[in-house]
MDAnalysis code that builds the backbone (N, CA, C; Angstrom):
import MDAnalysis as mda
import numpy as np

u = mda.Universe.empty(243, n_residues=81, atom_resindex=np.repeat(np.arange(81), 3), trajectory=True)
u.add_TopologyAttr("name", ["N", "CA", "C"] * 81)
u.add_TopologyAttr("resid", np.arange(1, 82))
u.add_TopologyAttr("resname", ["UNK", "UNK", "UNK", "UNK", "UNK", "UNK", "UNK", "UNK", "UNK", "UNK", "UNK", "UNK", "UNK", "UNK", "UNK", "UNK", "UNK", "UNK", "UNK", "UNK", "UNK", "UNK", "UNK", "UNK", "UNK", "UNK", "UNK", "UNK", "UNK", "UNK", "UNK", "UNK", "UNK", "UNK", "UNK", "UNK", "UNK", "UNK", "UNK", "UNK", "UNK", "UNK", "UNK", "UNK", "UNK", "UNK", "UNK", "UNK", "UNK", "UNK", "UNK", "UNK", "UNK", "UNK", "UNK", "UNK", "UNK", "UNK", "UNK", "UNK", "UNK", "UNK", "UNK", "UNK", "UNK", "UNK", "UNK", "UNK", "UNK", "UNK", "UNK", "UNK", "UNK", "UNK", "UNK", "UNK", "UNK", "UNK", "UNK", "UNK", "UNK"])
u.atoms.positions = np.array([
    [92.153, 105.554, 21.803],
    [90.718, 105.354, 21.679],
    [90.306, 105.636, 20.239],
    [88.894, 104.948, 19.781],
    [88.818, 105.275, 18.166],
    [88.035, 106.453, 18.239],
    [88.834, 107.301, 17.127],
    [87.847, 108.508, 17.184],
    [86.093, 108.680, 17.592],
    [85.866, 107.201, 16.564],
    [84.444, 107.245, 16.494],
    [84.108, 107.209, 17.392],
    [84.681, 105.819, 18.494],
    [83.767, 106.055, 19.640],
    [83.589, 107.177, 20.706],
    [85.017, 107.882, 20.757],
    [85.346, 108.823, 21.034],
    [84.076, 110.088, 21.195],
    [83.510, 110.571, 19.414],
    [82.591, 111.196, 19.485],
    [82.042, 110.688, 19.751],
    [80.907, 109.541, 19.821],
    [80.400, 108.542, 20.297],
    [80.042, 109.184, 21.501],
    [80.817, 108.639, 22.984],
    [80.831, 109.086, 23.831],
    [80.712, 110.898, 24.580],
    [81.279, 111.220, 23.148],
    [81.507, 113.065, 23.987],
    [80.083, 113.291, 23.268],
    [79.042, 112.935, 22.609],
    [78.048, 113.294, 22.364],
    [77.009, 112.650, 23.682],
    [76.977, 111.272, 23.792],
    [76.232, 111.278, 24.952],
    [76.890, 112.025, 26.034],
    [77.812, 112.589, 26.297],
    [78.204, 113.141, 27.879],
    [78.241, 114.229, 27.604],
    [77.995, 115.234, 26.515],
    [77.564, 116.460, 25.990],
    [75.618, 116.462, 26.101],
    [75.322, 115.690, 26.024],
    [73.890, 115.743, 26.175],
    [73.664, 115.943, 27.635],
    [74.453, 114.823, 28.290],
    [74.182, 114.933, 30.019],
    [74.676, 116.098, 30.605],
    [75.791, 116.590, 30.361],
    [76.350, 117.943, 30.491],
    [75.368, 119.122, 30.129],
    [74.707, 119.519, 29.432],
    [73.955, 120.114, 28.834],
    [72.536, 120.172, 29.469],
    [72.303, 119.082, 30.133],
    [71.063, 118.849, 30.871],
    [71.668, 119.558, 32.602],
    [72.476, 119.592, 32.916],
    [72.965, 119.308, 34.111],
    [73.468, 121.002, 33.929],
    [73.943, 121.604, 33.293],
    [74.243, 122.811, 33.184],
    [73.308, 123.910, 32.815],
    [72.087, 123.778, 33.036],
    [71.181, 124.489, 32.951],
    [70.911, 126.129, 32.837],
    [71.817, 126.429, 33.706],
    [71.638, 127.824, 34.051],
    [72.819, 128.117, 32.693],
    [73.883, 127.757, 32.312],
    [74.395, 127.857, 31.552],
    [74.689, 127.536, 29.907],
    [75.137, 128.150, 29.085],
    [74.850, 128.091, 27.684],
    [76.414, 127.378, 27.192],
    [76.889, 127.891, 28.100],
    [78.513, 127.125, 27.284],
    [79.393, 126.683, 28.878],
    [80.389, 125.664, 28.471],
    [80.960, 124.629, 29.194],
    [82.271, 124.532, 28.726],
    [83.155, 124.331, 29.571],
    [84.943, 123.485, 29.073],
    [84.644, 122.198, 29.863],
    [85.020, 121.269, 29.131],
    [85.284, 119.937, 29.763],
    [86.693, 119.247, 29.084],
    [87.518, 118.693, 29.769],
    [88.711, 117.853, 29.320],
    [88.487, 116.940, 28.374],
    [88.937, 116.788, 27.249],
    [88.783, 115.886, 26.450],
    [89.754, 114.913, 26.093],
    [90.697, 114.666, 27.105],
    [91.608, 113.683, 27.198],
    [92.828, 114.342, 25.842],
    [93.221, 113.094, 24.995],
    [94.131, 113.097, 24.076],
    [93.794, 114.532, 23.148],
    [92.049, 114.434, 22.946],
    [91.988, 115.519, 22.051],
    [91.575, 117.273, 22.226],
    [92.429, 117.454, 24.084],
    [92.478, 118.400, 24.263],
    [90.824, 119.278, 24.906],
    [91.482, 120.249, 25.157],
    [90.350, 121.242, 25.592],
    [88.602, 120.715, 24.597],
    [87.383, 120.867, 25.219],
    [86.527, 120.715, 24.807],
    [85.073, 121.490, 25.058],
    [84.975, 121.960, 24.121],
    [83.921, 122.954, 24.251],
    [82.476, 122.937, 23.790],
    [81.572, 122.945, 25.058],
    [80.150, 122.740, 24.900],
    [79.437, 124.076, 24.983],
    [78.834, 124.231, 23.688],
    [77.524, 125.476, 24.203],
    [76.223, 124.810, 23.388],
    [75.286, 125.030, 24.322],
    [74.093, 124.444, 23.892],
    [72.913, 125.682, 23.613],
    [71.606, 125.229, 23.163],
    [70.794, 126.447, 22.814],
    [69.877, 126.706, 23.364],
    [69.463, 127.946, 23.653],
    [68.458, 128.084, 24.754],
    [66.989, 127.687, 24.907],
    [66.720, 126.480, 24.039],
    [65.419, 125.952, 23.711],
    [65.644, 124.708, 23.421],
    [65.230, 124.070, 22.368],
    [64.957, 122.859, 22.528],
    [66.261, 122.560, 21.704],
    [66.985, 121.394, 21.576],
    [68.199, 120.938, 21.180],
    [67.059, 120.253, 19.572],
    [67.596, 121.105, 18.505],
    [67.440, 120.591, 16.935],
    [68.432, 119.583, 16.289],
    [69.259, 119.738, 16.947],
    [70.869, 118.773, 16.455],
    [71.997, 118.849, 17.169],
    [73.109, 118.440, 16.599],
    [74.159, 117.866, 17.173],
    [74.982, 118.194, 15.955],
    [76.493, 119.357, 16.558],
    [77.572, 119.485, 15.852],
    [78.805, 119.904, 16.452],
    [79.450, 119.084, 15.613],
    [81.250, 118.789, 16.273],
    [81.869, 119.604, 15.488],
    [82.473, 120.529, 16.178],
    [83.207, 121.510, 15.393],
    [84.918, 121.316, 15.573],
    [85.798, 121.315, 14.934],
    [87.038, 121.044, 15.319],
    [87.885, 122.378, 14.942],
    [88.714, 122.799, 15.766],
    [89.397, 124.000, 15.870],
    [90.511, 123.989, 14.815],
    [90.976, 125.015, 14.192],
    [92.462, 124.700, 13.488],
    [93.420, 124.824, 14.867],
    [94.407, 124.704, 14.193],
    [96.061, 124.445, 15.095],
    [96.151, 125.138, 15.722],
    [96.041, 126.630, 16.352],
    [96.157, 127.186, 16.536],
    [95.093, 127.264, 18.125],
    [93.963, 126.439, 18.189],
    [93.216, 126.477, 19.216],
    [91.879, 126.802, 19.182],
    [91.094, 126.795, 19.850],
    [89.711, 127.399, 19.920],
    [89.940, 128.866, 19.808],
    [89.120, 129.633, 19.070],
    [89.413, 131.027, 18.698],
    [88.010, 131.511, 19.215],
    [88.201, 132.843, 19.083],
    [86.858, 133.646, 19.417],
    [85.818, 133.234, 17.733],
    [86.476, 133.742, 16.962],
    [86.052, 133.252, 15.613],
    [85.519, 131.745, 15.776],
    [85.944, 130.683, 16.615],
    [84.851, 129.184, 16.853],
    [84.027, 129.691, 17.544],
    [83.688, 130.421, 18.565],
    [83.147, 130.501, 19.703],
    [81.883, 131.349, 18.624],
    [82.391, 132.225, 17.752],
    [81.314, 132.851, 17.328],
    [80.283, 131.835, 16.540],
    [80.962, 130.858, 15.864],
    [80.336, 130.176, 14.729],
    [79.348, 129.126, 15.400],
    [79.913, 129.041, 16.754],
    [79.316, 128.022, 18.096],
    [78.456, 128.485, 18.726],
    [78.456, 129.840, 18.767],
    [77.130, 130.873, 19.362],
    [76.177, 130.779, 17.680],
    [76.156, 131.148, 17.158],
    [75.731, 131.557, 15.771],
    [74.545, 129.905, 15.524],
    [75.421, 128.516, 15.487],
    [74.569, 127.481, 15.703],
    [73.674, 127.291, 16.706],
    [74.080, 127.320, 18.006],
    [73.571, 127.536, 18.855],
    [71.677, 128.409, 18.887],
    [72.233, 129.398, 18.261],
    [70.762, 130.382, 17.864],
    [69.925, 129.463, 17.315],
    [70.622, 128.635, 16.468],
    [69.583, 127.727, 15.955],
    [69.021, 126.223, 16.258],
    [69.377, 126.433, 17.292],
    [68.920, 125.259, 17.829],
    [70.050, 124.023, 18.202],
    [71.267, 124.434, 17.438],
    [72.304, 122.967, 17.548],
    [73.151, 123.012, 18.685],
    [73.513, 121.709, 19.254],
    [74.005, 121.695, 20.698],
    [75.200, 121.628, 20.288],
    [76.262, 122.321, 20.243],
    [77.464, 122.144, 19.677],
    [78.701, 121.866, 20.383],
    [79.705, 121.072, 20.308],
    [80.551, 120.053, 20.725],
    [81.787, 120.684, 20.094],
    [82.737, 121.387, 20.382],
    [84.472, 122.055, 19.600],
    [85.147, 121.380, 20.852],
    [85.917, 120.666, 19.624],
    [87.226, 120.474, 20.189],
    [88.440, 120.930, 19.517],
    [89.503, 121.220, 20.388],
    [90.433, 122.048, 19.966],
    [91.508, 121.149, 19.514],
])
């Protein structure tokens, strides 16, 4: 699949996810080829949209922080590992 559309797609189904997960701030969803995928959104109104990509090693607490940290500010954030 091309990357682009790729994000493409995990951004609209990160939006619907995000709507649908309400009670919750963060999400794992399968991301096929490009592995584990991680949604946390912000507890107010969505300001933006950011794709964070993990080093080699995996999603770390250190992403999760930088993903909470956006989050505060409004961005619906999308890591894939």
């Amino acid at each position: 699949m091309n990357p682009c559309r790729f994000l493409l797609l995990l951004s609209i189904a990160a939006g619907g996810l995000a709507a649908a997960c309400a009670p919750s701030r963060a999400a794992d969803v399968t991301g096929g080829q490009y592995g584990e995928v991680h949604v946390s959104r912000p507890a107010g109104a969505m300001r933006g949209l950011v794709v964070l990509f993990s080093d080699l090693p995996g999603w770390s607490d250190a992403d999760q922080k930088a993903a909470d940290l956006l989050t505060g500010h409004g961005m619906l954030v999308v890591g894939v590992d």
